[in-house]
Structure formats: C-alpha cells, structure tokens
MDTraj code that builds the backbone (N, CA, C; nanometers):
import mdtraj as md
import numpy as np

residues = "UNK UNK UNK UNK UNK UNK UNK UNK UNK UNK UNK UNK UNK UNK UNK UNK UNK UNK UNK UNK UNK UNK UNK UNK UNK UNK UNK UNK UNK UNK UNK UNK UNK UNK UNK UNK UNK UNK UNK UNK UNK UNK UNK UNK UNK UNK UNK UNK UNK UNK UNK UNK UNK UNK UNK UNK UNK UNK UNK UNK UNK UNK UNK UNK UNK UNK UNK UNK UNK UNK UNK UNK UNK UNK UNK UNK UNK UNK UNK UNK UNK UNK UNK UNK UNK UNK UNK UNK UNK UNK UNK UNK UNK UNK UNK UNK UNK UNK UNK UNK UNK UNK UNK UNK UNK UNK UNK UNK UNK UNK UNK UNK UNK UNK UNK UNK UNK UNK UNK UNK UNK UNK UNK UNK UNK UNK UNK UNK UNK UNK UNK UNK UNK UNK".split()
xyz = np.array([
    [0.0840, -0.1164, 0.0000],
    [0.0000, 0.0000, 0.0000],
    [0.0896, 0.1240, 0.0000],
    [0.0134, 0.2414, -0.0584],
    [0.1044, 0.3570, -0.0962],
    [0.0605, 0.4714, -0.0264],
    [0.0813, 0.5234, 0.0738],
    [0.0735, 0.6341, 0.1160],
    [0.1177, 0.7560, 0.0967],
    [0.0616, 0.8601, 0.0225],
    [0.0978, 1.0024, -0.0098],
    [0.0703, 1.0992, 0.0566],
    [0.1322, 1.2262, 0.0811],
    [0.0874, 1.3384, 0.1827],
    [0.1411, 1.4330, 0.0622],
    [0.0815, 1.5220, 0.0556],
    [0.1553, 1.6655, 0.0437],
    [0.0687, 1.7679, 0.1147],
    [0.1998, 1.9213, 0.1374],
    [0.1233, 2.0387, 0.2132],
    [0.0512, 2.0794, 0.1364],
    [-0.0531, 2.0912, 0.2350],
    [-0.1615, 2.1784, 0.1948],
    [-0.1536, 2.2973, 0.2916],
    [-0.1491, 2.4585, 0.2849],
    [-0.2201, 2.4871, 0.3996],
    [-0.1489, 2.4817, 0.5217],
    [-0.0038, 2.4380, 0.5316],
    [0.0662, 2.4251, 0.6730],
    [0.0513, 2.2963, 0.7288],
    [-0.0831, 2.1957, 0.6431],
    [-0.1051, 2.0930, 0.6932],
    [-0.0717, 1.9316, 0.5999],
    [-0.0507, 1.8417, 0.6933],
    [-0.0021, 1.7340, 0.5929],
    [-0.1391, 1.6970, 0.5400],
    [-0.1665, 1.6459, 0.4164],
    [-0.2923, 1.6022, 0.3635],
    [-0.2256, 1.4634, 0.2454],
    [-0.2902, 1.3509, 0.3376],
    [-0.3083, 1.2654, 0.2443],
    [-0.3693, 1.2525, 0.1359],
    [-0.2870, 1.2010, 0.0228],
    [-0.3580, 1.1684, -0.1307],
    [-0.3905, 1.0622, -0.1516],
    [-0.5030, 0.9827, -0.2078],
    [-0.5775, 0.8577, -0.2426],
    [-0.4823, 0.8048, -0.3433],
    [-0.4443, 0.6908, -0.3026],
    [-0.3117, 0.6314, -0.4469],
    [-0.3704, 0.5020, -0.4797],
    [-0.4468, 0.4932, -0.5754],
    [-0.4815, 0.3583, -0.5747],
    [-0.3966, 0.3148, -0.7420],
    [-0.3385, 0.4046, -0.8153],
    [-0.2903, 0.3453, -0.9489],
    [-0.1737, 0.4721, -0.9804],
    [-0.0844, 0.4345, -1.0736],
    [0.0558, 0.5218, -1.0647],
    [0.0282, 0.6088, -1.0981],
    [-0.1083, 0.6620, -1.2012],
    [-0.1367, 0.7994, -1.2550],
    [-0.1824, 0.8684, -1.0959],
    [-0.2158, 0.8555, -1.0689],
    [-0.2461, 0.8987, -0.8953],
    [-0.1235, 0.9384, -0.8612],
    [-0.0692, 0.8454, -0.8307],
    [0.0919, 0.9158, -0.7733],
    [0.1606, 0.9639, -0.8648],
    [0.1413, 0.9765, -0.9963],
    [0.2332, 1.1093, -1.0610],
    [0.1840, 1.2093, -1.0799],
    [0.0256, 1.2288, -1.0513],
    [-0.0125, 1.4031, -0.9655],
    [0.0273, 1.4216, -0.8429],
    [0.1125, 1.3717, -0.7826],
    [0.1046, 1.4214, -0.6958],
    [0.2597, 1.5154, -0.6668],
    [0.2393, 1.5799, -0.5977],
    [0.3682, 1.6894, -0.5131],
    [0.4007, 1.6056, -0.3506],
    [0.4371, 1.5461, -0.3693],
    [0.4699, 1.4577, -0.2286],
    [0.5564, 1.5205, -0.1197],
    [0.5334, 1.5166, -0.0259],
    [0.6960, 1.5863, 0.0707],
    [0.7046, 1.4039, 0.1446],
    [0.5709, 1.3058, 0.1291],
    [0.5870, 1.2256, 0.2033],
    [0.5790, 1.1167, 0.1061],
    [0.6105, 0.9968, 0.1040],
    [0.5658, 0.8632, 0.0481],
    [0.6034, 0.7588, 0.1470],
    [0.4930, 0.6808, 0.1740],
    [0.5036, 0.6163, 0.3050],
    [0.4590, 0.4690, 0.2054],
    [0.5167, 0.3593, 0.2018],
    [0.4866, 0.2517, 0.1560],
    [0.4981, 0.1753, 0.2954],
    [0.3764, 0.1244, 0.2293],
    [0.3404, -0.0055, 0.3785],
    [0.3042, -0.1279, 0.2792],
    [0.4371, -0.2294, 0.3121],
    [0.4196, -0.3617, 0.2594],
    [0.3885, -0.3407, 0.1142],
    [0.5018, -0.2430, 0.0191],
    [0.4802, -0.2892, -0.0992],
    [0.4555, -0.3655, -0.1893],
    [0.3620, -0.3947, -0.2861],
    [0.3977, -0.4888, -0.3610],
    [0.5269, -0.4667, -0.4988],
    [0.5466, -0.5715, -0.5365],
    [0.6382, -0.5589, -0.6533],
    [0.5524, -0.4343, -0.7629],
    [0.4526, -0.4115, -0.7840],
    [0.4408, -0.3388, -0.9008],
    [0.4498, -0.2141, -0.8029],
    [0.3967, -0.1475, -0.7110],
    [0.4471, -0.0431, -0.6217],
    [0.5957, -0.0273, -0.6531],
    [0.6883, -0.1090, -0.6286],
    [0.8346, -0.0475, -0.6022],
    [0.8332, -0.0102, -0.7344],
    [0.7911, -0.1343, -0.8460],
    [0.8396, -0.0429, -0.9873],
    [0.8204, 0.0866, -1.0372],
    [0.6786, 0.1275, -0.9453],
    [0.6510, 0.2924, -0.9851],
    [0.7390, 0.4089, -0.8823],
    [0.7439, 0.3304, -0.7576],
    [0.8650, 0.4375, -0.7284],
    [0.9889, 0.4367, -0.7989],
    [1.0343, 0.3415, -0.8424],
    [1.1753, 0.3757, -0.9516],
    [1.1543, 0.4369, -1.0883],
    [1.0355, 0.4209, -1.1212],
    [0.9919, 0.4494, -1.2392],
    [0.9875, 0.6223, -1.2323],
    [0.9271, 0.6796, -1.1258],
    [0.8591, 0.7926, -1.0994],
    [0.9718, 0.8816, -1.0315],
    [1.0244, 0.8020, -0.9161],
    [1.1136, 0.8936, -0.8683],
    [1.2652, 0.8923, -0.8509],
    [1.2990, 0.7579, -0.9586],
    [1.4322, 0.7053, -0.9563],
    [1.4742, 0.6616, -0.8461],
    [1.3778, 0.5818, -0.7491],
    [1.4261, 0.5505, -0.6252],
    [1.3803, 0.3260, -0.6144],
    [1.5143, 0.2911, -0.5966],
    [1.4881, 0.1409, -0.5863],
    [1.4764, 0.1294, -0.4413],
    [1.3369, 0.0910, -0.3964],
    [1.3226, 0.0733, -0.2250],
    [1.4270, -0.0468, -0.2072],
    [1.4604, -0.0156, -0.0470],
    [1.5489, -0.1431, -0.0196],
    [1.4828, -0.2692, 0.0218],
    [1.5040, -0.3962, 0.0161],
    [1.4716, -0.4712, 0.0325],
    [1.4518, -0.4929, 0.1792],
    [1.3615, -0.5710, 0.2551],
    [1.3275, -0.5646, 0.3379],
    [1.4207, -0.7127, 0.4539],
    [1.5198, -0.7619, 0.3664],
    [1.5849, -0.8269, 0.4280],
    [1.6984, -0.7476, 0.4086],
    [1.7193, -0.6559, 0.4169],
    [1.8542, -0.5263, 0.4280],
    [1.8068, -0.4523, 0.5620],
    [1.6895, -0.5019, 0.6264],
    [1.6433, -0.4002, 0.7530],
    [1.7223, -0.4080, 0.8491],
    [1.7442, -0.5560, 0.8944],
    [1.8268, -0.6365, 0.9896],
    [1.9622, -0.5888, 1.0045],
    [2.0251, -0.5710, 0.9440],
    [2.2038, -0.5341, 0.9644],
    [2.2176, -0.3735, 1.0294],
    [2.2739, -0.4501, 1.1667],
    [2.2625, -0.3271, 1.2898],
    [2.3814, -0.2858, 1.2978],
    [2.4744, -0.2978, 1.1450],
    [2.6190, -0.2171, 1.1979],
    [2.5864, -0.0468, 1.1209],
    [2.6446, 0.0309, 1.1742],
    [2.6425, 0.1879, 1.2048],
    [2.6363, 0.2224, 1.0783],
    [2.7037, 0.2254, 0.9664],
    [2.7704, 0.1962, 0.8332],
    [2.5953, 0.1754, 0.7852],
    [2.5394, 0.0601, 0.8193],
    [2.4148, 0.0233, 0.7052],
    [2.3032, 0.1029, 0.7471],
    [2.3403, 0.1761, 0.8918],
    [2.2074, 0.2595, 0.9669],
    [2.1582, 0.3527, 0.8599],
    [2.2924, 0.4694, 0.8670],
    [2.2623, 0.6140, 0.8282],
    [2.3816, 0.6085, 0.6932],
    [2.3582, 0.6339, 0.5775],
    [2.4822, 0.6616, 0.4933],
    [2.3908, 0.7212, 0.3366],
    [2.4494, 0.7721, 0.2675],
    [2.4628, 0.8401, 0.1413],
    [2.4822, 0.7513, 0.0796],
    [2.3630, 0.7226, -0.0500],
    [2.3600, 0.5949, -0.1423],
    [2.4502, 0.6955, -0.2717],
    [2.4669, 0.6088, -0.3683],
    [2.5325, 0.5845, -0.5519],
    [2.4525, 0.7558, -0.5638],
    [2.3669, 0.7800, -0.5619],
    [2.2353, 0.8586, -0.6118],
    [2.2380, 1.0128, -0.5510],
    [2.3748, 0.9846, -0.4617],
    [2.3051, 1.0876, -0.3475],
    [2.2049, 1.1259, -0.2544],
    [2.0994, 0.9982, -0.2181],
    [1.9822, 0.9744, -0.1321],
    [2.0380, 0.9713, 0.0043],
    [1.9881, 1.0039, 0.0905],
    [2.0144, 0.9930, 0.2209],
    [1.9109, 0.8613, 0.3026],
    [1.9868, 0.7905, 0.3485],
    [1.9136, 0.6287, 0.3369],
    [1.9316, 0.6052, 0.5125],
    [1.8131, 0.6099, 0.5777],
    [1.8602, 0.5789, 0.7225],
    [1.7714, 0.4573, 0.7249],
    [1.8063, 0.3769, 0.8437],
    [1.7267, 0.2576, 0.8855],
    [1.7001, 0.2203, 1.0520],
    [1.6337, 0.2218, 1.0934],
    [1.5593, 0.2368, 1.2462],
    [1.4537, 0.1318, 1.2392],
    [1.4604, 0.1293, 1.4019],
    [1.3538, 0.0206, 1.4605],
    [1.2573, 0.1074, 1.5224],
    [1.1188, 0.0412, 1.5146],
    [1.0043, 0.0998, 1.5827],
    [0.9919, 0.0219, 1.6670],
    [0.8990, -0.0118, 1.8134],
    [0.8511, -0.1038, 1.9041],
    [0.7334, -0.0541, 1.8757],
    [0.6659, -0.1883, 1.8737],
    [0.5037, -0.1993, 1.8767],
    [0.4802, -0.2789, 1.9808],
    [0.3477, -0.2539, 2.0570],
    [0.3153, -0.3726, 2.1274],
    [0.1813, -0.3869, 2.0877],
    [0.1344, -0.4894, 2.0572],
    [0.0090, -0.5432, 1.9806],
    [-0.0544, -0.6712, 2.0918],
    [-0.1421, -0.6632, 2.1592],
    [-0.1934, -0.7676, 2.2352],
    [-0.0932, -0.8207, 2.3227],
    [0.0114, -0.7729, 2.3751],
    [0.0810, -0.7732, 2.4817],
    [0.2263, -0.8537, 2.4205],
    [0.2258, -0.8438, 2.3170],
    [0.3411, -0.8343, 2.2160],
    [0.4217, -0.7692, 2.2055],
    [0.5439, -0.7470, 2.2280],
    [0.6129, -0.6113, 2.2269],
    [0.7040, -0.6286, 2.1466],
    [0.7656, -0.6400, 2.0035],
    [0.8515, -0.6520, 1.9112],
    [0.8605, -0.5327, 1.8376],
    [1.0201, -0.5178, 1.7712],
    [1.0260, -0.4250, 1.6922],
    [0.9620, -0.4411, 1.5500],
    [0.9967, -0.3307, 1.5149],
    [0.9332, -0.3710, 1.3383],
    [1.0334, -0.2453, 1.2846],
    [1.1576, -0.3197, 1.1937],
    [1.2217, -0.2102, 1.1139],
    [1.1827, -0.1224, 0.9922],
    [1.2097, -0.0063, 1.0081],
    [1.1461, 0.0686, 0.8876],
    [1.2797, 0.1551, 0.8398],
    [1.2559, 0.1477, 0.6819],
    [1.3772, 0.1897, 0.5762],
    [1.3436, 0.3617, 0.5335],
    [1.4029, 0.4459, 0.5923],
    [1.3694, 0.5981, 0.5612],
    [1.4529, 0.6342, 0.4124],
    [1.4475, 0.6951, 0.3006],
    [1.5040, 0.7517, 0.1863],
    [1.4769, 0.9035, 0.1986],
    [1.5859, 0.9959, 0.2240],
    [1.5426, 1.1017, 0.1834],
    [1.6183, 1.1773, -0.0062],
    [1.4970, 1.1716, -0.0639],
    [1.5736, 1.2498, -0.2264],
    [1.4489, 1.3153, -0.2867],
    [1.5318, 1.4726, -0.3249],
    [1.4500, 1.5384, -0.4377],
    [1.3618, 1.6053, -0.3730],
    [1.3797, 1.6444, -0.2206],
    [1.3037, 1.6844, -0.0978],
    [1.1821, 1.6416, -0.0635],
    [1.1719, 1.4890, -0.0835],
    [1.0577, 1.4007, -0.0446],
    [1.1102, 1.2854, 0.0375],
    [1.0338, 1.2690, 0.1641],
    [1.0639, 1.1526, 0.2384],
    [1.0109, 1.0166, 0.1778],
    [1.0543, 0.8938, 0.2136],
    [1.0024, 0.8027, 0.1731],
    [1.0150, 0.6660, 0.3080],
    [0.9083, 0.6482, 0.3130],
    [0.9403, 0.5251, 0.4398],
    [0.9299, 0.4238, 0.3830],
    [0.9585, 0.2972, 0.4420],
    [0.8871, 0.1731, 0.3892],
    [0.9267, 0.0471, 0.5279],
    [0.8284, 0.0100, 0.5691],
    [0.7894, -0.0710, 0.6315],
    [0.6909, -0.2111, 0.5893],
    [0.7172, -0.3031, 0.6682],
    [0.6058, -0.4458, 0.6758],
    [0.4836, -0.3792, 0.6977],
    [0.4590, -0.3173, 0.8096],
    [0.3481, -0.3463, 0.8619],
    [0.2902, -0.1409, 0.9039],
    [0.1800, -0.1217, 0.9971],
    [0.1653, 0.0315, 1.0002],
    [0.1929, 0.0219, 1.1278],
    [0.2135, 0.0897, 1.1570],
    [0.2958, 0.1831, 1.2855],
    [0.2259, 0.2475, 1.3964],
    [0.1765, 0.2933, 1.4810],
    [0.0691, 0.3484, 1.5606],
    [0.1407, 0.4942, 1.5692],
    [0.2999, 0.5161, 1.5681],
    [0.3399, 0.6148, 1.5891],
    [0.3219, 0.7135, 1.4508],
    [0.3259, 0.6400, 1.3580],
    [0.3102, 0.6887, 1.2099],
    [0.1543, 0.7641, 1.2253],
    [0.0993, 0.6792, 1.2720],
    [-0.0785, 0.7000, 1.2596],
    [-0.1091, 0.8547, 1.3617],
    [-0.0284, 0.8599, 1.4679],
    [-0.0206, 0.9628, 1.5464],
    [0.0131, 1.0503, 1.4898],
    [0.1793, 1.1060, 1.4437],
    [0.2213, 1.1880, 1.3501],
    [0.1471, 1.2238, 1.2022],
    [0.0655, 1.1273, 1.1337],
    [-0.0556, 1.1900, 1.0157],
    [-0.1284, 1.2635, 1.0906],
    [-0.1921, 1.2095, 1.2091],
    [-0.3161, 1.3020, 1.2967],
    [-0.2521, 1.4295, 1.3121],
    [-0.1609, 1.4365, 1.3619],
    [-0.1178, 1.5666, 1.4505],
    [-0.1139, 1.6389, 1.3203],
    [0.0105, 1.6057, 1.2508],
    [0.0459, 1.6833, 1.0899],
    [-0.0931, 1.7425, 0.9967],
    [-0.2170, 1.6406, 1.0083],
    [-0.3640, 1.7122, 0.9731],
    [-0.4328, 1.8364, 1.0684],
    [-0.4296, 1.8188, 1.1731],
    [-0.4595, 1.8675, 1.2472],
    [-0.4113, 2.0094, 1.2942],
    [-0.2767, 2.0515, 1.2725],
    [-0.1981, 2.1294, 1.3473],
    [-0.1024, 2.1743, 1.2438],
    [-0.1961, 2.3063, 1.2540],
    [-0.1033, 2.4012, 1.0730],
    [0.0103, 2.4188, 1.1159],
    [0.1306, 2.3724, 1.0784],
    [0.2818, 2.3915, 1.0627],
    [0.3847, 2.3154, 1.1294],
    [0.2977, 2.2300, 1.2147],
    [0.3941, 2.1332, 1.2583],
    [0.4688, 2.0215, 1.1846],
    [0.3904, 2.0668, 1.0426],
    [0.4996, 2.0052, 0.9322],
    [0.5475, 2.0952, 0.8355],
    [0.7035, 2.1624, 0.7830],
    [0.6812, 2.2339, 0.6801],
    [0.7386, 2.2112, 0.6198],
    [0.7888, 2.0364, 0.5858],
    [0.9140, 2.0122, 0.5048],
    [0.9182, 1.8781, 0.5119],
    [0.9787, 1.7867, 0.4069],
    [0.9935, 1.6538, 0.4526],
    [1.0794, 1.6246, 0.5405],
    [1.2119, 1.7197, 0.5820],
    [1.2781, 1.6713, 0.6885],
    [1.1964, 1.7054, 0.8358],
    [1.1182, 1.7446, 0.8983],
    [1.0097, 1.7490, 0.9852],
    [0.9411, 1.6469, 0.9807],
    [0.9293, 1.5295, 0.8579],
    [0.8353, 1.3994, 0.8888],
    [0.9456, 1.3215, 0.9768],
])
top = md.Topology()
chain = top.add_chain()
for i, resn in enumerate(residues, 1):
    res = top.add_residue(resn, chain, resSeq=i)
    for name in ("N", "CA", "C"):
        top.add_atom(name, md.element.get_by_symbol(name[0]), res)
traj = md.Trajectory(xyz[None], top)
C-alpha cells in the first residue's frame, strides 16, 4: 500500500493512491509505503528514480548500514520501531530515503506512531513544513 501526503495549507494532507497515474499528480513531501507490492516499487523507480530497499537489508545493525549516502546521493537511514500489539512487544524495522526533498518510508506493517504523527500533521497548521520534519 502507498501512502501520499503533500502540504496543503501548513497541513499534511493525504492523497488517495490507488494506481501510478495517482501518484504522478502528486507533489509529495511524504511517500510512506506499507508492505509494498512488486508493481508499487516499480513505480517508485519508475517515478522517482528511487529502488526501495529490500526488506531483508532491515536487519544489519552495523552503524555503516544505519545512516549513509547511497550511488544517487539519497540519504538512506534505517531504524527500529517497538510496537506492542496484544501484549506483544517486538520491533518492526522501517527503511527511511530522503531524495528530491521528499521523504520516503517503507515498512512491513503500520505503525501506531506513524498513525499519530498523520493526525497531529492534519490537524496542526505547521507542525509540518518540510519533509525533513516527517
């Protein structure tokens, strides 16, 4: 699934992405992929010259694979979230890209903290004014 935001207004506003002509109207500061499928990644490379990383590249916790500057000049960080789900408490890694002044996440699964930060960012003119603020 493809999640889009752009400012509106001081405020983050999600865009409906259900097919790639969708996401090439759009002005993104955000692209949040949750559990891509294969034809998803092809339109982000297609669209924004960006190959998401694979999701077995999440795992490698040396410093070097965290935070570094890809071929492209992208700024590529990688972090763990904690969820606790029914008294579950595991991480869930998520792959950040920043290029072309649009964020890009990509995760397995959705996030509760993600879901918080859309609320607030709708809600509250200017607490976003840039993709480095997501």
């Amino acid at each position: 699934m493809i999640n889009a935001f752009e400012l509106q207004n001081g405020r983050l506003q999600q865009i409906q992405i259900e097919a790639k002509a969708d996401l090439e109207r759009t002005t993104p500061t955000w692209v949040d992929f949750d559990d891509p499928s294969d034809e998803e990644r092809l339109w982000a490379k297609e669209l924004f010259d960006l190959t998401l990383p694979d999701e077995d590249d999440f795992g490698d916790i040396e410093a070097s694979a965290r935070c570094f500057e890809d071929a492209t000049g992208a700024l590529q960080i990688r972090s763990d979230f904690l969820i606790d789900k029914t008294g579950e408490s595991r991480n869930v890694p998520v792959a950040f890209v920043l290029k072309h002044n649009v964020l890009f996440s990509l995760h397995e699964e959705d996030l509760p903290v993600f879901r918080l930060l859309r609320l607030r960012a709708r809600h509250q003119p200017g607490y976003i004014e840039n993709c480095r603020d997501v």
